[in-house]
Backbone as a ProteinNet text record, in pm:
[ID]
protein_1_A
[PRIMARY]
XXXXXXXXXXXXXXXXXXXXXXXXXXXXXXXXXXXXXXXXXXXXXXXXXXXXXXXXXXXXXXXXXXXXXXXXXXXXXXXXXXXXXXXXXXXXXXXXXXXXXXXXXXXXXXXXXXXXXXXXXXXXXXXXXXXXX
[TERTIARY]
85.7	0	90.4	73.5	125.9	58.9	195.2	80.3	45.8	-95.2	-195	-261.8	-248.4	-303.6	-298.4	-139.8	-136.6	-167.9	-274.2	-324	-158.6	-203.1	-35	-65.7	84.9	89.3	99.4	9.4	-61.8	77.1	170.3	276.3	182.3	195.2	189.9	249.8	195.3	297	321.3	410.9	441.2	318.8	302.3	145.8	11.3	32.5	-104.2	-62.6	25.5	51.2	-8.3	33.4	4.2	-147.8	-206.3	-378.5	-425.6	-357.4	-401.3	-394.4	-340.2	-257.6	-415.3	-387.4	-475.9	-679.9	-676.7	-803.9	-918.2	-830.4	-951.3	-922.8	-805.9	-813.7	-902.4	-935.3	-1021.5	-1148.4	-1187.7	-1330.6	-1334	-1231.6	-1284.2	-1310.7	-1231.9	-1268.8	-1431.9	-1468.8	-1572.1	-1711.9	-1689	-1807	-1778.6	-1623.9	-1659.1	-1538.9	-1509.8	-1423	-1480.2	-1627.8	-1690.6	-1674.2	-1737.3	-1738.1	-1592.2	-1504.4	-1328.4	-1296.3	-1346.6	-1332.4	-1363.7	-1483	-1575.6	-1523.2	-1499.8	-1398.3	-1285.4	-1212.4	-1071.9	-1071.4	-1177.3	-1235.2	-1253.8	-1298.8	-1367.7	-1237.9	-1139.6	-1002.8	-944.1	-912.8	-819.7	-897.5	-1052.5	-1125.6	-1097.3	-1119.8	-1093.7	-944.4	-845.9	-728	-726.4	-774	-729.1	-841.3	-930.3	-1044.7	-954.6	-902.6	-815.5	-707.4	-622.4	-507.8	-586.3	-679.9	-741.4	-768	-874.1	-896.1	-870.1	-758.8	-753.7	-858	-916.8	-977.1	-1136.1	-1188.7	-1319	-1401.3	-1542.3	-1628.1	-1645.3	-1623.8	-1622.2	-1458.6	-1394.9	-1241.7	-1276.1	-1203.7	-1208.6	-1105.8	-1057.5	-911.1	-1009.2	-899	-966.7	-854.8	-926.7	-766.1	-799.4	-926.9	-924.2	-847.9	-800.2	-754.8	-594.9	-577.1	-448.7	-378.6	-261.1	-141.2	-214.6	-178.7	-225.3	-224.9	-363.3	-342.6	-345.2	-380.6	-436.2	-555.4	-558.9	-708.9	-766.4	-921.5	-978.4	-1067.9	-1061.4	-1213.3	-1255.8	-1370	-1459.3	-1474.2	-1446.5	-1464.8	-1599.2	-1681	-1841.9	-1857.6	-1765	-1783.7	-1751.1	-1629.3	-1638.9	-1714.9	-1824	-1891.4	-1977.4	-2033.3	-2116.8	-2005.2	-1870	-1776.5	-1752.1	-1670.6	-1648.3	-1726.2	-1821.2	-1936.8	-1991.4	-1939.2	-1930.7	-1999	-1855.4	-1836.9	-1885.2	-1817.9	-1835.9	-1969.5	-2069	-2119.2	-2090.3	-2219.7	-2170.5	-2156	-2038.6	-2011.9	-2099.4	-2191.9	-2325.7	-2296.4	-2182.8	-2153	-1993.7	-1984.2	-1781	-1777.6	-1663.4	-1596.7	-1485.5	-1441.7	-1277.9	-1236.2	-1149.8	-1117.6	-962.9	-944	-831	-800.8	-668.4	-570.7	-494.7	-478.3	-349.8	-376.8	-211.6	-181.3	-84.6	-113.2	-81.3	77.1	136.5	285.3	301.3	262.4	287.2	204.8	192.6	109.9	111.5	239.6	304.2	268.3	234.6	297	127	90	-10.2	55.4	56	106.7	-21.9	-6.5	-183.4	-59.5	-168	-42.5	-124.1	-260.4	-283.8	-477.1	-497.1	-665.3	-673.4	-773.6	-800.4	-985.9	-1041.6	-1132.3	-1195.8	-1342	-1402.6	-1445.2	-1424.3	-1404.9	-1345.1	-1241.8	-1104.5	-1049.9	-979.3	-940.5	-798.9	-879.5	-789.6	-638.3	-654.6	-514.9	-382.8	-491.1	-344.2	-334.3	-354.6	-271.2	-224.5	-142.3	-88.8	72.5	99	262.3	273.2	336.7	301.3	332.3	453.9	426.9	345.2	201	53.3	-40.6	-20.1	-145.1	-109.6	-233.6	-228.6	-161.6	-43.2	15.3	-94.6	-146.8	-184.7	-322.3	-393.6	-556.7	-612	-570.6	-599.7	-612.4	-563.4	-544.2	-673.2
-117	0	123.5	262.4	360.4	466.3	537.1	709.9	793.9	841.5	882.3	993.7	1128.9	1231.6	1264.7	1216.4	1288.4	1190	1047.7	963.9	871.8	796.6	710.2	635.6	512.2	409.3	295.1	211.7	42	12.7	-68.7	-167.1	-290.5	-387	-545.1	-617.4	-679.5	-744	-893.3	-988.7	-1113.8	-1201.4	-1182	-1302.3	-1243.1	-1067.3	-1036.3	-1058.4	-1090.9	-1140.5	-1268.6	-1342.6	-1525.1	-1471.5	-1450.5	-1403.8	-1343.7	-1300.9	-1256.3	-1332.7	-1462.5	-1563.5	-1696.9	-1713.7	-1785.7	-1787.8	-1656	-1636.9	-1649.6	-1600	-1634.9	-1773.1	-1862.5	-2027.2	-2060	-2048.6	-2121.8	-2075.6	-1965.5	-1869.5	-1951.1	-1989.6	-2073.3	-2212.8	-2263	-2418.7	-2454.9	-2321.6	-2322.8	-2313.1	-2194.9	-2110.7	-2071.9	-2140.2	-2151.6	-1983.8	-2008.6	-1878.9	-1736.5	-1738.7	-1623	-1556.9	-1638.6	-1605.2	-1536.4	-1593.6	-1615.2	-1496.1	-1463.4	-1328.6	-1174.7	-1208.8	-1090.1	-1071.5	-1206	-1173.2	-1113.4	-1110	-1054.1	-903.7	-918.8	-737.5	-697.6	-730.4	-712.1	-660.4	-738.8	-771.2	-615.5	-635	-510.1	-330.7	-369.4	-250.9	-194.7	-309.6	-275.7	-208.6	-239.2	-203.3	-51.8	-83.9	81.2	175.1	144.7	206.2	234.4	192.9	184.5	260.1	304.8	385.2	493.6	484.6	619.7	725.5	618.5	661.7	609.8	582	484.3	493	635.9	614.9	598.3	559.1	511.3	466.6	514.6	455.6	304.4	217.1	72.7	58.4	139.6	92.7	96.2	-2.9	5.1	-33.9	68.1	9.7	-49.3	-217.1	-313.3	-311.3	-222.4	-197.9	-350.4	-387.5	-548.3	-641.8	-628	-741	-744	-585.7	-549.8	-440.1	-442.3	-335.3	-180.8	-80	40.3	102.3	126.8	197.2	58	-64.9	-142.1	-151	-148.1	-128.4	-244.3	-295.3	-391.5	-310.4	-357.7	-298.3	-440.3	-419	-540.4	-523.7	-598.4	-672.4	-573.2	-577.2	-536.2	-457.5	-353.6	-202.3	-164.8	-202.7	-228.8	-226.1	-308.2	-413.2	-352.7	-259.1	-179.4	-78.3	-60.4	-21.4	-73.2	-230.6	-370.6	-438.4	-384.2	-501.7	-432	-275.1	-231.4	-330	-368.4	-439.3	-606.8	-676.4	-815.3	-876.2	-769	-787.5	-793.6	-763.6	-748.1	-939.2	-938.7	-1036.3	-1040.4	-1156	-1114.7	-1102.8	-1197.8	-1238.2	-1232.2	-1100.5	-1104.3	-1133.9	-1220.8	-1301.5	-1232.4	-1152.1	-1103.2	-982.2	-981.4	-801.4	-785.4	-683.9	-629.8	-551.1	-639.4	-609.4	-489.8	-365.5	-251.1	-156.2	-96	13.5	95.5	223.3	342.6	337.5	327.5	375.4	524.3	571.4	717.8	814.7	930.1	1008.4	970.5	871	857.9	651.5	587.1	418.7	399.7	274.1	224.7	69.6	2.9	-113.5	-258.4	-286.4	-407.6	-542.4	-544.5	-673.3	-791	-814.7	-956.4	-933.9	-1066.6	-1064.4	-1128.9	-1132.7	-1251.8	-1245.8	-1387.5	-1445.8	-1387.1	-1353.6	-1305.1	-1433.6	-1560.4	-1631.5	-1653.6	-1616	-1642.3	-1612	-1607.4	-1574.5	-1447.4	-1312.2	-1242.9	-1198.6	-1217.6	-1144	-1259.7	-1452	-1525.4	-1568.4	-1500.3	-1453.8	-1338.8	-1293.7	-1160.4	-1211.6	-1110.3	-1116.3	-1070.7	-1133.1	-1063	-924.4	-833.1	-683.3	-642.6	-714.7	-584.5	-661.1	-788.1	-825.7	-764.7	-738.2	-700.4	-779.6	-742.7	-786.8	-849.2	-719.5	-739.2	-708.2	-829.4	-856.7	-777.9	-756.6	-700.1	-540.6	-481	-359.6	-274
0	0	0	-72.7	-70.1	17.3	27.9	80.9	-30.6	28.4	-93.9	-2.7	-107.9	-65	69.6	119.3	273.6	368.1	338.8	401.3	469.5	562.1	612.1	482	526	429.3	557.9	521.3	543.9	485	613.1	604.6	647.9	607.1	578.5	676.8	804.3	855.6	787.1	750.9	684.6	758	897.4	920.5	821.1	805.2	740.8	594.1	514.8	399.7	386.5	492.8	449.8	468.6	594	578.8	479.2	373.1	210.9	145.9	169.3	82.8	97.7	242.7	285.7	304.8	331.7	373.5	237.8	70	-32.3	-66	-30.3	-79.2	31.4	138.7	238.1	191.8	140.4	78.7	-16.6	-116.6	-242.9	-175.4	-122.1	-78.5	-19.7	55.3	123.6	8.8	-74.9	-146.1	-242.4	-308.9	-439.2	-489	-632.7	-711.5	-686.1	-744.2	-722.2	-579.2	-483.1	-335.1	-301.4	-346.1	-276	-381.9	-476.4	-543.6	-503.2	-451.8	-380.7	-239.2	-191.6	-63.2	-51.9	-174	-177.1	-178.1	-272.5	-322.6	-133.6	-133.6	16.7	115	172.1	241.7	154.2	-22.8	-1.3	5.9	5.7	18.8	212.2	289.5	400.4	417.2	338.7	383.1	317.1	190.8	169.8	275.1	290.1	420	557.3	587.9	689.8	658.9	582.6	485.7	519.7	450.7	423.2	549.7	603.6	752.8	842.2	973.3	1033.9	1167.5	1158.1	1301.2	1252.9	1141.5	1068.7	1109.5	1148.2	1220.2	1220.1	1317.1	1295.9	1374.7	1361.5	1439.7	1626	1675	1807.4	1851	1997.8	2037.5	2119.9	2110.4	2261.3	2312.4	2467.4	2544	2636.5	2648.8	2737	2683	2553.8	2493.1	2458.3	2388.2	2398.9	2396.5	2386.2	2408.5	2418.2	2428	2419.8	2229.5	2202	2045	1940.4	1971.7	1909	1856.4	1703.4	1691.7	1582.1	1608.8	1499.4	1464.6	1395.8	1207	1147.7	1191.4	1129	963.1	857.1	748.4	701.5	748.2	739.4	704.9	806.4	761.4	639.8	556	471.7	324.2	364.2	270	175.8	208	74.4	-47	46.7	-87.1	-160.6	-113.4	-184	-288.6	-277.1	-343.9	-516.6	-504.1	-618.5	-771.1	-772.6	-917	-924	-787.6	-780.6	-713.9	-647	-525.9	-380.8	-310.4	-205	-90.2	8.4	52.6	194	234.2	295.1	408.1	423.3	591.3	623.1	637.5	617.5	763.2	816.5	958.6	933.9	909.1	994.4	996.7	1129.7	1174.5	1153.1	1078.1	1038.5	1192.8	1210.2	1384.5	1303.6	1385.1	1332.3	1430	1407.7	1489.3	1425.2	1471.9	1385.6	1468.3	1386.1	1431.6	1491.3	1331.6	1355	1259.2	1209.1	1130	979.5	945.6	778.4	766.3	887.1	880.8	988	917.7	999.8	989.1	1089.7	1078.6	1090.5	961.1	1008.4	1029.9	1163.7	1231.8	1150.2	1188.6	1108.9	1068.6	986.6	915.1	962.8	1080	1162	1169.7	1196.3	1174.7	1337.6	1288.2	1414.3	1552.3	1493.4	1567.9	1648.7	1580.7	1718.9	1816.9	1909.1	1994.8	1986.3	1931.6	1874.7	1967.1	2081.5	2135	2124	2124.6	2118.6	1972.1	1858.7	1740.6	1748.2	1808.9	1816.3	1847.6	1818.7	1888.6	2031.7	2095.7	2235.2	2335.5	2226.2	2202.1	2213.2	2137.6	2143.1	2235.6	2277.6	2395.7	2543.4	2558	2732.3	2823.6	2888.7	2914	3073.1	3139	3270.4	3262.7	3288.7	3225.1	3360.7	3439.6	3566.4	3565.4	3487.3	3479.5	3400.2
[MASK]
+++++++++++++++++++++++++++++++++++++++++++++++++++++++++++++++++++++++++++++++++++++++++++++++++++++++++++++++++++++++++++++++++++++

């Protein structure tokens, strides 16, 4: 991703690469080319959404879960930009993990599935260290 019109630039962490890699072969295995197409549309609409704006209605820091300035964006919010050309994807499952470095670098740590247990896919830099706090 580049910087555009002043907006930061979306660095890639290598786990959120393989989750680009991975997340439309599991969409096709599941629902097929079309589906795993519209999903992809979907994944890089959220990212440039996030570039664009990182503090975008739909972002939330979960300070219960982790580090300070960690933030997820649900897939969803998304979903009426995405759906443009391919259609829209009915039931998007995953939240784009990121944190703003600084005013120029947003760093998306990983695409993770709303199922999961988002803080133990993390690196342990951004999980809460002290659940007590």
């Amino acid at each position: 991703m580049a910087e555009k019109h002043g907006h930061p630039k979306a660095v890639l962490s290598p786990e959120t690469r393989r989750d680009l890699r991975e997340i439309p072969k599991c969409s096709e295995t599941k629902f097929g080319r079309k589906a795993a197409l519209r999903y992809e549309a979907l994944l890089v609409q959220s990212l440039r959404d996030i570039e664009t704006a990182p503090e975008r209605p739909g972002s939330q820091e979960r300070r219960e879960l982790f580090a300070e300035g960690v933030i997820v964006y649900h897939l969803r919010f998304s979903r009426d930009r995405a759906g443009i050309t391919r259609g829209i994807v009915q039931n998007p499952r995953h939240f784009l993990v990121y944190r703003r470095r600084d005013q120029k670098v947003i760093d998306i740590l990983r695409i993770l599935h709303d199922g999961r247990d988002l803080q133990r896919h993390l690196p342990e830099e951004y999980r809460r260290m002290d659940p007590d706090d």
